[in-house]
N, C-alpha and C positions, 0 to 999 in steps of 0.2 A: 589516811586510811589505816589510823593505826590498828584499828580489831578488825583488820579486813580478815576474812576467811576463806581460801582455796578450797573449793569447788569440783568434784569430778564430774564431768560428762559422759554419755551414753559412749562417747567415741573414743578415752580415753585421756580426754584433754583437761587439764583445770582451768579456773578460771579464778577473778577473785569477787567476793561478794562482802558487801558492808550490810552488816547486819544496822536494826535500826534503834536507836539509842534507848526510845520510851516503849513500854506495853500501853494497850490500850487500858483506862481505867474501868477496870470491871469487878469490883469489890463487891462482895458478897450482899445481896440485898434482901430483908426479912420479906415483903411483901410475895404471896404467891401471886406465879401466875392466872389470869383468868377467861383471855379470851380463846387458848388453847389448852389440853391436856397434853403434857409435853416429859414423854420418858426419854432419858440416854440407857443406849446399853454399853451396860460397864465393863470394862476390861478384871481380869486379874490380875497383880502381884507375885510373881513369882519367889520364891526361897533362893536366891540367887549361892547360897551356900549349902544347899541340900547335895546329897551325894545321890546323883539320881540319874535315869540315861531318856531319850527323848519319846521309848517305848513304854517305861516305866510310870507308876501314880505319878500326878501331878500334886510335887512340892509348895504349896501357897505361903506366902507373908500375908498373913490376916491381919497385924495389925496395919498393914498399907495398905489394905484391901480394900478396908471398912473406910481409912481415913477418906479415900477417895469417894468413896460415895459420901459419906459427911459434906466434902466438898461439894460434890453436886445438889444433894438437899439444901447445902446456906443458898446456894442460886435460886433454888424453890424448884429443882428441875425432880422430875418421880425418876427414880432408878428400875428400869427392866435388870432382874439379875438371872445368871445362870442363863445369857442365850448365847446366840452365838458368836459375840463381843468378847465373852468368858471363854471363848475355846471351848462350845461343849462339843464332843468328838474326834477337836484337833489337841488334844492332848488335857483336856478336863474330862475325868471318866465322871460316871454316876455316881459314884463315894464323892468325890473331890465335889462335882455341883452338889450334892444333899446335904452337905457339911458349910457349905458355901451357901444356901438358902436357906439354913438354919442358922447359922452367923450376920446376914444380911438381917433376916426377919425380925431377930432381936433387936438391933441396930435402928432399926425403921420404928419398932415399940418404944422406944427410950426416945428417941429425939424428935420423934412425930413426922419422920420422911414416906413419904407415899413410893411404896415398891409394888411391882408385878414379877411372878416368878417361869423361870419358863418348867414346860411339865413336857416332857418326853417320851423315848424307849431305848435310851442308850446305855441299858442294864443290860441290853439284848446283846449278847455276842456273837451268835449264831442265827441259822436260818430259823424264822418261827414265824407260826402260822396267826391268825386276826384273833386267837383266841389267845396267844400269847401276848400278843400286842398290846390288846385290850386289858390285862394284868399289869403289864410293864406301864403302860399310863397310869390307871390305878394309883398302882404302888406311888407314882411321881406327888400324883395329883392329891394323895393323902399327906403327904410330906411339905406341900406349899400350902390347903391351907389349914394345919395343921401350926403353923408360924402368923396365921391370919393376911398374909400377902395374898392378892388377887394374882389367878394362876394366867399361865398364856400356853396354851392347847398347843405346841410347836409342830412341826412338819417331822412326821419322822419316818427315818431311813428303813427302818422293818417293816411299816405298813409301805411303803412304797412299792419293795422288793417282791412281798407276800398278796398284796393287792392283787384278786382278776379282774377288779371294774370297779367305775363307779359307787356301785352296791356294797362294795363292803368300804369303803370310805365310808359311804352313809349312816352304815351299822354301828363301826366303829364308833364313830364322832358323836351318831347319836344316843350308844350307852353310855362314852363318856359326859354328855352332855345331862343328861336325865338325871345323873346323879352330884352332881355338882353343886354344891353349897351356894354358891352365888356366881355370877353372870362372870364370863372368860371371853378371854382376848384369842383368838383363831388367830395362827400365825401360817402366811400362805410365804413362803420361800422357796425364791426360784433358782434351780438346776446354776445359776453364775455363781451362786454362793455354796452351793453345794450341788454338785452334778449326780449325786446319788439319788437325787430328789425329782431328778426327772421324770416327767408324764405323771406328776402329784395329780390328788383328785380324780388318777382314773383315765387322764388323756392327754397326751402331749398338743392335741389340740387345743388352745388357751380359752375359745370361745365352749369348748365343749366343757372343759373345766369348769372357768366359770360359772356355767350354770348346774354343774354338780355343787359347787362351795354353795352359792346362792340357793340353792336346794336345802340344803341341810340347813343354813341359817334362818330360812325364811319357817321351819319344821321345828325350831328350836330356838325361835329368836328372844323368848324370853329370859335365856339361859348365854345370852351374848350379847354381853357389854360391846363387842366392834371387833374388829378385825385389821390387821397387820401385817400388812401387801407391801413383799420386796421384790418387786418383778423389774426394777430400772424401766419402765414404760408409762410413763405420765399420762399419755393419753387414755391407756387401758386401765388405769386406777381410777382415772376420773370417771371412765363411763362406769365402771363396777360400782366406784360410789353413790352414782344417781340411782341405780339397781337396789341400796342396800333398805333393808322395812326401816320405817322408821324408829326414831330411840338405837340404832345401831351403830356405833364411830367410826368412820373409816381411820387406822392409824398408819399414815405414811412409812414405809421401811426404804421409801425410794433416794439411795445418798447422793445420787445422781439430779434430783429436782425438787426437791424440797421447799425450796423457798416459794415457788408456783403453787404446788399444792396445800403447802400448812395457809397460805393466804387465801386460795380457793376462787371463788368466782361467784355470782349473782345466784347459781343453784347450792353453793354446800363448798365446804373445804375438808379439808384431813387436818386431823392433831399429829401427834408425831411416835415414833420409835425407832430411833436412830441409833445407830452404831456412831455415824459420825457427830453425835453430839455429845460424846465420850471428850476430846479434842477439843470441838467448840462450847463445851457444855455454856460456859460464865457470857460466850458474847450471843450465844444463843438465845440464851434467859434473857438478857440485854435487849435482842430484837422482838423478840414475843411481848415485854411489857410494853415497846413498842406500838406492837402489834392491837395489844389492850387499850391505846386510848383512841382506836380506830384507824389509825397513821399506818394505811398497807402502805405506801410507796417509803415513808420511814424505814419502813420493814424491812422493805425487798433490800431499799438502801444500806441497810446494816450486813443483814443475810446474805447476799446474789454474790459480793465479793468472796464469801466462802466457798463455791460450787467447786471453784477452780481444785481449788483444795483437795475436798472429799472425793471429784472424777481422780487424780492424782491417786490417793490413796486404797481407791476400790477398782482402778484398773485391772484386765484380768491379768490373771487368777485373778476373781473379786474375792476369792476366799483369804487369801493371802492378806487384806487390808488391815488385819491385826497386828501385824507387825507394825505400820507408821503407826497408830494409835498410841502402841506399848513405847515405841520411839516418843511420841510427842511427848506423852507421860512425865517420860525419864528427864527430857528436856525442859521441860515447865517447873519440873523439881518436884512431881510427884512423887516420886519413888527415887530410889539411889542407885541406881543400876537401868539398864539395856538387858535385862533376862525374861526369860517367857517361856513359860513350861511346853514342854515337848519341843524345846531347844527354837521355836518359830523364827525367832532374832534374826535366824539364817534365811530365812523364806525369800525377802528382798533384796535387790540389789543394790551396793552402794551409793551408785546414782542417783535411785530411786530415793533411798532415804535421806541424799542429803538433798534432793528436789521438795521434800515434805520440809523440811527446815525450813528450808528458805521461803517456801512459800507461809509455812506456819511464820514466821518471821515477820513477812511481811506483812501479815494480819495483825500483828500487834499480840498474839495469842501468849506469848512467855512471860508472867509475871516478872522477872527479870532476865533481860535478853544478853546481859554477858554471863549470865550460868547458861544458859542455852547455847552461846556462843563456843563456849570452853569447854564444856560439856560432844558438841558433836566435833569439835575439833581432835578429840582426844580418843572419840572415834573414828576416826579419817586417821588417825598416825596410825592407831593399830591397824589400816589397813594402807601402811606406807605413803598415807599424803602426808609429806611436811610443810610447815611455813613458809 
Protein backbone atom coordinates (compact mmCIF):
# COMPACT_ATOMS: atom_id res chain seq x y z
CA UNK A 1 0.00 0.00 0.00
CA UNK A 2 2.52 2.28 -0.98
CA UNK A 3 0.16 5.32 -2.37
CA UNK A 4 -2.19 4.39 0.45
CA UNK A 5 -4.07 7.68 1.39
CA UNK A 6 -5.36 8.67 5.03
CA UNK A 7 -8.72 9.32 5.04
CA UNK A 8 -10.80 11.55 7.65
CA UNK A 9 -13.98 10.47 9.00
CA UNK A 10 -17.21 12.28 10.15
CA UNK A 11 -16.04 11.28 13.82
CA UNK A 12 -12.65 12.46 13.48
CA UNK A 13 -10.91 9.18 12.84
CA UNK A 14 -8.65 8.34 9.68
CA UNK A 15 -8.44 5.63 8.02
CA UNK A 16 -6.30 4.42 4.90
CA UNK A 17 -7.56 4.07 1.44
CA UNK A 18 -5.75 2.73 -1.73
CA UNK A 19 -6.61 4.56 -4.48
CA UNK A 20 -7.10 2.57 -7.77
CA UNK A 21 -4.06 2.22 -10.21
CA UNK A 22 -6.09 2.54 -13.83
CA UNK A 23 -9.05 5.36 -14.96
CA UNK A 24 -11.54 4.15 -16.75
CA UNK A 25 -10.74 4.42 -20.67
CA UNK A 26 -12.93 7.14 -21.65
CA UNK A 27 -11.12 9.15 -24.52
CA UNK A 28 -12.87 11.58 -26.14
CA UNK A 29 -15.25 10.29 -28.93
CA UNK A 30 -16.29 12.35 -32.29
CA UNK A 31 -19.63 10.56 -32.84
CA UNK A 32 -22.65 12.54 -31.32
CA UNK A 33 -24.92 11.40 -29.13
CA UNK A 34 -28.51 10.22 -30.44
CA UNK A 35 -30.73 8.52 -28.51
CA UNK A 36 -30.78 11.28 -25.89
CA UNK A 37 -30.26 15.18 -25.81
CA UNK A 38 -27.86 15.28 -23.20
CA UNK A 39 -26.56 18.90 -21.59
CA UNK A 40 -23.95 19.18 -18.36
CA UNK A 41 -24.06 22.24 -16.56
CA UNK A 42 -20.80 23.53 -16.24
CA UNK A 43 -19.01 24.86 -13.50
CA UNK A 44 -16.67 27.99 -13.47
CA UNK A 45 -12.88 28.51 -13.03
CA UNK A 46 -11.95 30.66 -10.73
CA UNK A 47 -8.85 33.50 -10.91
CA UNK A 48 -7.24 31.81 -8.06
CA UNK A 49 -4.83 34.91 -8.00
CA UNK A 50 -7.41 37.76 -8.19
CA UNK A 51 -7.33 40.13 -5.16
CA UNK A 52 -10.86 39.84 -4.47
CA UNK A 53 -13.11 39.14 -1.17
CA UNK A 54 -16.11 36.45 -1.20
CA UNK A 55 -18.75 39.53 -1.39
CA UNK A 56 -16.93 41.06 -4.26
CA UNK A 57 -17.35 40.39 -8.73
CA UNK A 58 -16.58 37.26 -9.38
CA UNK A 59 -12.68 36.83 -10.63
CA UNK A 60 -12.94 34.10 -13.71
CA UNK A 61 -10.03 32.17 -15.54
CA UNK A 62 -11.62 32.13 -18.85
CA UNK A 63 -9.11 30.46 -20.38
CA UNK A 64 -9.93 27.18 -18.11
CA UNK A 65 -13.25 28.02 -18.35
CA UNK A 66 -13.83 27.50 -22.09
CA UNK A 67 -11.14 24.65 -21.89
CA UNK A 68 -13.55 22.80 -19.80
CA UNK A 69 -16.41 22.98 -21.90
CA UNK A 70 -14.19 22.08 -25.11
CA UNK A 71 -13.78 19.05 -22.85
CA UNK A 72 -17.20 18.26 -22.57
CA UNK A 73 -18.14 18.96 -26.45
CA UNK A 74 -15.10 16.34 -27.71
CA UNK A 75 -17.64 13.77 -25.41
CA UNK A 76 -20.46 15.20 -27.75
CA UNK A 77 -22.13 16.17 -24.41
CA UNK A 78 -24.16 20.15 -25.18
CA UNK A 79 -23.16 22.55 -22.31
CA UNK A 80 -26.00 24.43 -20.29
CA UNK A 81 -24.02 27.56 -19.30
CA UNK A 82 -24.54 30.38 -16.82
CA UNK A 83 -26.98 28.06 -14.55
CA UNK A 84 -26.72 27.09 -11.43
CA UNK A 85 -23.46 24.91 -11.78
CA UNK A 86 -21.85 28.38 -12.61
CA UNK A 87 -22.69 29.84 -9.25
CA UNK A 88 -25.40 32.17 -10.72
CA UNK A 89 -26.27 34.07 -7.40
CA UNK A 90 -23.81 32.22 -5.11
CA UNK A 91 -21.09 34.40 -6.05
CA UNK A 92 -21.53 34.91 -10.26
CA UNK A 93 -23.45 38.22 -10.40
CA UNK A 94 -25.08 39.30 -13.82
CA UNK A 95 -21.86 41.11 -15.30
CA UNK A 96 -19.83 37.89 -14.50
CA UNK A 97 -22.78 35.28 -16.25
CA UNK A 98 -23.34 37.97 -19.45
CA UNK A 99 -19.61 37.95 -20.00
CA UNK A 100 -19.51 34.25 -19.50
CA UNK A 101 -22.42 33.55 -22.21
CA UNK A 102 -20.83 35.85 -24.39
CA UNK A 103 -17.37 33.92 -24.03
CA UNK A 104 -19.20 30.40 -23.94
CA UNK A 105 -21.36 31.46 -27.17
CA UNK A 106 -18.45 32.26 -29.32
CA UNK A 107 -16.61 29.05 -28.18
CA UNK A 108 -19.82 26.91 -29.19
CA UNK A 109 -19.63 29.06 -33.03
CA UNK A 110 -16.01 28.15 -33.68
CA UNK A 111 -15.98 24.43 -32.62
CA UNK A 112 -19.61 23.54 -33.52
CA UNK A 113 -20.59 22.47 -29.49
CA UNK A 114 -24.34 22.75 -28.91
CA UNK A 115 -24.97 25.18 -25.84
CA UNK A 116 -28.15 26.37 -23.89
CA UNK A 117 -27.93 29.55 -21.82
CA UNK A 118 -29.65 30.26 -18.72
CA UNK A 119 -31.78 33.81 -18.71
CA UNK A 120 -32.70 35.16 -15.43
CA UNK A 121 -33.27 38.30 -12.88
CA UNK A 122 -30.26 38.42 -10.90
CA UNK A 123 -29.51 42.07 -12.12
CA UNK A 124 -32.27 42.62 -9.59
CA UNK A 125 -30.83 43.85 -6.29
CA UNK A 126 -33.67 44.86 -4.62
CA UNK A 127 -37.39 44.51 -4.20
CA UNK A 128 -39.28 44.83 -7.82
CA UNK A 129 -42.44 44.44 -8.88
CA UNK A 130 -43.58 41.74 -12.39
CA UNK A 131 -43.01 44.81 -14.32
CA UNK A 132 -39.49 44.81 -13.45
CA UNK A 133 -39.05 41.29 -13.59
CA UNK A 134 -40.37 41.23 -16.92
CA UNK A 135 -37.21 43.75 -18.03
CA UNK A 136 -34.62 42.13 -16.02
CA UNK A 137 -35.55 38.72 -18.19
CA UNK A 138 -35.66 40.73 -21.18
CA UNK A 139 -32.61 42.40 -20.85
CA UNK A 140 -31.06 38.40 -20.18
CA UNK A 141 -32.91 36.99 -22.78
CA UNK A 142 -31.59 39.62 -25.58
CA UNK A 143 -28.12 38.78 -24.41
CA UNK A 144 -28.45 34.76 -25.06
CA UNK A 145 -29.64 34.77 -28.13
CA UNK A 146 -27.94 37.46 -29.27
CA UNK A 147 -24.73 34.83 -29.23
CA UNK A 148 -27.41 32.40 -31.03
CA UNK A 149 -27.37 29.86 -27.99
CA UNK A 150 -30.77 28.40 -27.11
CA UNK A 151 -31.96 30.24 -23.86
CA UNK A 152 -33.30 28.32 -20.62
CA UNK A 153 -36.20 30.70 -18.98
CA UNK A 154 -34.56 29.88 -15.14
CA UNK A 155 -36.65 30.21 -11.90
CA UNK A 156 -36.03 33.30 -10.51
CA UNK A 157 -35.80 34.69 -7.06
CA UNK A 158 -37.63 38.32 -7.87
CA UNK A 159 -40.62 36.78 -9.43
CA UNK A 160 -40.91 34.56 -6.62
CA UNK A 161 -40.74 37.15 -3.97
CA UNK A 162 -43.04 39.69 -6.09
CA UNK A 163 -45.55 36.98 -7.21
CA UNK A 164 -49.40 37.25 -5.59
CA UNK A 165 -50.45 34.05 -7.66
CA UNK A 166 -50.49 31.92 -10.16
CA UNK A 167 -51.63 34.70 -12.57
CA UNK A 168 -48.79 36.68 -12.66
CA UNK A 169 -46.41 33.63 -13.21
CA UNK A 170 -48.58 33.21 -16.17
CA UNK A 171 -48.12 36.77 -17.43
CA UNK A 172 -44.90 36.89 -16.77
CA UNK A 173 -43.69 33.60 -18.69
CA UNK A 174 -46.27 34.40 -21.16
CA UNK A 175 -44.75 37.89 -22.39
CA UNK A 176 -41.50 36.34 -22.10
CA UNK A 177 -42.58 33.55 -24.21
CA UNK A 178 -44.42 35.46 -27.01
CA UNK A 179 -41.53 37.09 -27.78
CA UNK A 180 -38.87 34.85 -28.17
CA UNK A 181 -36.98 34.02 -31.27
CA UNK A 182 -37.14 30.35 -30.87
CA UNK A 183 -38.59 27.55 -28.60
CA UNK A 184 -36.81 27.65 -24.69
CA UNK A 185 -36.07 25.32 -22.09
CA UNK A 186 -38.50 26.31 -18.81
CA UNK A 187 -36.26 25.55 -15.80
CA UNK A 188 -38.63 24.47 -12.68
CA UNK A 189 -35.96 24.48 -9.51
CA UNK A 190 -36.98 23.32 -6.40
CA UNK A 191 -36.68 25.28 -2.96
CA UNK A 192 -33.26 22.20 -1.98
CA UNK A 193 -31.24 24.10 -4.43
CA UNK A 194 -32.46 27.25 -3.70
CA UNK A 195 -34.78 27.85 -0.78
CA UNK A 196 -35.66 31.41 -2.00
CA UNK A 197 -37.60 29.66 -4.72
CA UNK A 198 -40.10 28.28 -2.67
CA UNK A 199 -43.98 28.06 -3.37
CA UNK A 200 -42.59 28.79 -7.40
CA UNK A 201 -45.46 28.80 -9.77
CA UNK A 202 -47.70 30.32 -7.33
CA UNK A 203 -48.05 27.46 -4.67
CA UNK A 204 -46.09 25.45 -2.41
CA UNK A 205 -48.63 22.95 -3.23
CA UNK A 206 -46.62 20.70 -5.92
CA UNK A 207 -49.89 19.48 -7.54
CA UNK A 208 -51.36 22.94 -7.66
CA UNK A 209 -48.03 24.00 -9.20
CA UNK A 210 -48.02 21.87 -11.63
CA UNK A 211 -50.76 22.61 -13.25
CA UNK A 212 -49.94 26.18 -13.17
CA UNK A 213 -46.42 25.23 -15.24
CA UNK A 214 -48.53 22.81 -17.31
CA UNK A 215 -50.96 25.80 -17.97
CA UNK A 216 -48.58 28.13 -19.39
CA UNK A 217 -46.75 25.44 -21.50
CA UNK A 218 -49.76 23.97 -22.96
CA UNK A 219 -50.81 28.17 -23.85
CA UNK A 220 -47.43 28.59 -25.34
CA UNK A 221 -46.24 25.14 -26.29
CA UNK A 222 -45.12 26.27 -29.60
CA UNK A 223 -42.51 28.52 -27.93
CA UNK A 224 -41.15 25.44 -25.73
CA UNK A 225 -38.57 23.24 -26.72
CA UNK A 226 -39.14 21.17 -22.85
CA UNK A 227 -38.59 21.70 -19.84
CA UNK A 228 -36.01 21.22 -16.85
CA UNK A 229 -37.37 19.59 -13.64
CA UNK A 230 -35.12 19.52 -10.44
CA UNK A 231 -37.37 18.57 -7.83
CA UNK A 232 -35.35 15.13 -6.52
CA UNK A 233 -38.87 13.32 -6.97
CA UNK A 234 -38.81 10.72 -9.88
CA UNK A 235 -42.02 9.71 -9.43
CA UNK A 236 -43.41 13.36 -9.77
CA UNK A 237 -41.34 13.94 -13.08
CA UNK A 238 -42.58 11.02 -14.46
CA UNK A 239 -46.13 11.72 -13.95
CA UNK A 240 -45.52 15.70 -15.15
CA UNK A 241 -43.90 14.00 -18.15
CA UNK A 242 -46.82 11.90 -19.30
CA UNK A 243 -48.75 15.48 -18.80
CA UNK A 244 -46.44 17.30 -21.14
CA UNK A 245 -48.35 18.29 -25.20
CA UNK A 246 -46.59 16.71 -27.42
CA UNK A 247 -43.16 17.72 -29.32
CA UNK A 248 -42.27 18.97 -25.62
CA UNK A 249 -38.86 17.38 -23.80
CA UNK A 250 -38.99 16.61 -20.46
CA UNK A 251 -35.10 17.52 -19.38
CA UNK A 252 -34.20 15.67 -16.23
CA UNK A 253 -32.45 18.01 -13.52
CA UNK A 254 -33.00 15.07 -11.06
CA UNK A 255 -29.02 14.23 -9.59
CA UNK A 256 -30.61 11.96 -7.33
CA UNK A 257 -32.18 9.44 -10.25
CA UNK A 258 -31.13 9.91 -13.37
CA UNK A 259 -30.10 6.89 -14.68
CA UNK A 260 -34.29 5.71 -14.22
CA UNK A 261 -35.44 8.41 -15.89
CA UNK A 262 -33.03 9.44 -18.94
CA UNK A 263 -33.84 5.44 -19.63
CA UNK A 264 -37.62 5.98 -19.20
CA UNK A 265 -40.06 3.35 -19.53
CA UNK A 266 -42.79 1.99 -22.32
CA UNK A 267 -44.60 5.61 -22.03
CA UNK A 268 -41.51 8.40 -22.64
CA UNK A 269 -38.16 9.11 -20.92
CA UNK A 270 -36.22 12.37 -20.05
CA UNK A 271 -33.12 13.64 -21.80
CA UNK A 272 -30.97 15.19 -19.47
CA UNK A 273 -29.50 18.53 -17.56
CA UNK A 274 -27.46 17.82 -15.07
CA UNK A 275 -25.10 19.58 -12.71
CA UNK A 276 -23.73 16.18 -11.96
CA UNK A 277 -22.54 15.49 -15.43
CA UNK A 278 -20.13 18.28 -14.90
CA UNK A 279 -17.91 15.31 -12.97
CA UNK A 280 -19.20 12.51 -14.97
CA UNK A 281 -19.40 14.37 -18.14
CA UNK A 282 -16.75 11.52 -20.51
CA UNK A 283 -18.45 8.08 -18.60
CA UNK A 284 -21.76 9.65 -19.13
CA UNK A 285 -21.28 10.31 -22.84
CA UNK A 286 -19.97 6.66 -22.60
CA UNK A 287 -23.27 5.26 -21.22
CA UNK A 288 -25.87 7.23 -23.48
CA UNK A 289 -24.03 5.79 -26.70
CA UNK A 290 -24.59 2.94 -24.87
CA UNK A 291 -27.85 3.76 -24.48
CA UNK A 292 -28.04 4.54 -28.57
CA UNK A 293 -27.73 1.12 -29.77
CA UNK A 294 -30.81 0.16 -27.53
CA UNK A 295 -28.56 -1.61 -24.53
CA UNK A 296 -30.96 0.15 -21.54
CA UNK A 297 -29.59 -2.56 -18.92
CA UNK A 298 -25.89 -1.68 -20.70
CA UNK A 299 -26.95 1.69 -19.50
CA UNK A 300 -28.16 1.43 -16.20
CA UNK A 301 -25.01 -0.94 -16.04
CA UNK A 302 -22.58 1.94 -16.77
CA UNK A 303 -24.72 4.77 -15.08
CA UNK A 304 -26.58 3.30 -11.66
CA UNK A 305 -22.91 2.95 -10.15
CA UNK A 306 -22.71 6.78 -10.18
CA UNK A 307 -26.02 7.54 -8.08
CA UNK A 308 -23.85 6.79 -5.05
CA UNK A 309 -21.75 9.65 -6.17
CA UNK A 310 -24.00 12.54 -7.13
CA UNK A 311 -26.55 11.65 -3.66
CA UNK A 312 -22.94 12.12 -1.90
CA UNK A 313 -22.44 15.47 -3.60
CA UNK A 314 -26.02 16.99 -3.57
CA UNK A 315 -26.62 16.12 -0.09
CA UNK A 316 -28.28 19.08 1.76
CA UNK A 317 -27.59 21.90 1.60
CA UNK A 318 -28.08 20.63 -2.05
CA UNK A 319 -27.10 23.99 -2.85
CA UNK A 320 -23.61 23.54 -1.60
CA UNK A 321 -22.82 20.49 -4.34
CA UNK A 322 -20.62 22.92 -6.17
CA UNK A 323 -18.18 22.64 -4.20
CA UNK A 324 -17.39 18.54 -4.84
CA UNK A 325 -17.71 19.34 -8.66
CA UNK A 326 -14.96 22.34 -8.40
CA UNK A 327 -13.06 19.67 -6.16
CA UNK A 328 -13.45 16.92 -8.74
CA UNK A 329 -12.41 19.37 -11.45
CA UNK A 330 -9.16 20.34 -9.60
CA UNK A 331 -8.61 16.61 -9.23
CA UNK A 332 -9.01 15.12 -12.80
CA UNK A 333 -6.51 18.00 -13.61
CA UNK A 334 -8.89 20.29 -15.01
CA UNK A 335 -7.91 23.21 -13.59
CA UNK A 336 -4.70 23.85 -11.10
CA UNK A 337 -6.15 24.89 -8.22
CA UNK A 338 -9.08 24.09 -5.37
CA UNK A 339 -10.53 28.03 -5.78
CA UNK A 340 -14.17 29.08 -6.55
CA UNK A 341 -15.48 32.47 -6.56
CA UNK A 342 -17.24 33.71 -3.55
CA UNK A 343 -14.50 31.76 -1.64
CA UNK A 344 -17.44 28.38 -2.00
CA UNK A 345 -14.17 25.88 -1.45
CA UNK A 346 -15.20 26.48 2.37
CA UNK A 347 -18.86 25.50 2.02
CA UNK A 348 -18.02 21.51 2.64
CA UNK A 349 -16.63 19.71 4.91
CA UNK A 350 -13.45 17.85 5.02
CA UNK A 351 -15.00 14.65 5.31
CA UNK A 352 -17.23 15.22 2.93
CA UNK A 353 -14.77 16.15 0.27
CA UNK A 354 -12.48 13.60 0.83
CA UNK A 355 -15.68 10.96 0.70
CA UNK A 356 -16.26 12.66 -3.15
CA UNK A 357 -12.58 11.40 -3.84
CA UNK A 358 -12.79 8.30 -2.91
CA UNK A 359 -15.79 7.58 -4.37
CA UNK A 360 -14.82 9.61 -7.60
CA UNK A 361 -11.84 7.09 -7.31
CA UNK A 362 -13.52 4.42 -7.29
CA UNK A 363 -15.48 5.13 -10.49
CA UNK A 364 -12.46 5.29 -12.48
CA UNK A 365 -13.38 9.13 -13.05
CA UNK A 366 -9.47 10.65 -12.90
CA UNK A 367 -7.76 10.57 -16.08
CA UNK A 368 -4.79 9.95 -13.81
CA UNK A 369 -5.43 8.77 -10.37
CA UNK A 370 -1.93 9.60 -8.83
CA UNK A 371 -2.35 13.31 -9.65
CA UNK A 372 -5.67 13.03 -8.02
CA UNK A 373 -4.02 11.01 -5.41
CA UNK A 374 -1.44 13.85 -4.55
CA UNK A 375 -3.37 16.39 -5.39
CA UNK A 376 -6.03 15.67 -2.39
CA UNK A 377 -3.42 14.61 -0.19
CA UNK A 378 -1.87 17.98 -0.10
CA UNK A 379 -5.06 18.98 0.69
CA UNK A 380 -5.56 16.88 3.77
CA UNK A 381 -1.99 18.33 5.13
CA UNK A 382 -3.31 21.69 4.80
CA UNK A 383 -5.70 20.76 6.95
CA UNK A 384 -3.20 18.73 9.30
CA UNK A 385 -3.80 15.09 8.06
CA UNK A 386 -0.29 13.74 7.54
CA UNK A 387 1.02 10.47 6.07
Amino acid sequence: MTNAIRLPEPGGTLRDYQPRAEPLDLAPHGAPLTSRIVFSAAHVVADPFADTTPDGPAAVDWDSTLAFRRHLWAHGLGVAEAMDTAQRGMGLDWQGAAELIRRAGAEARATGGRIACGVGTDQLTGPADTAAVRAAYEEQLAVVEETGAQAILMASRALAASARGPEDYAEVYGHLLRQAAEPVVLHWLGPMFDPALTGYWGSEDLDAATDTFLGIIEAHQDKVDGVKVSLLDAEREVRLRRRLPAGVRCYTGDDFNYPELIAGDEQGFSHALLGIFDPLGPLAADAVRTLDTGDVAGFRKRLDPTVELSRHLFQAPTRYYKTGVVLLAWLAGHQDHFTMVGGLQSARSLPHLARAYELADGLGLFPDPALARDRMAGLLATHGVTP
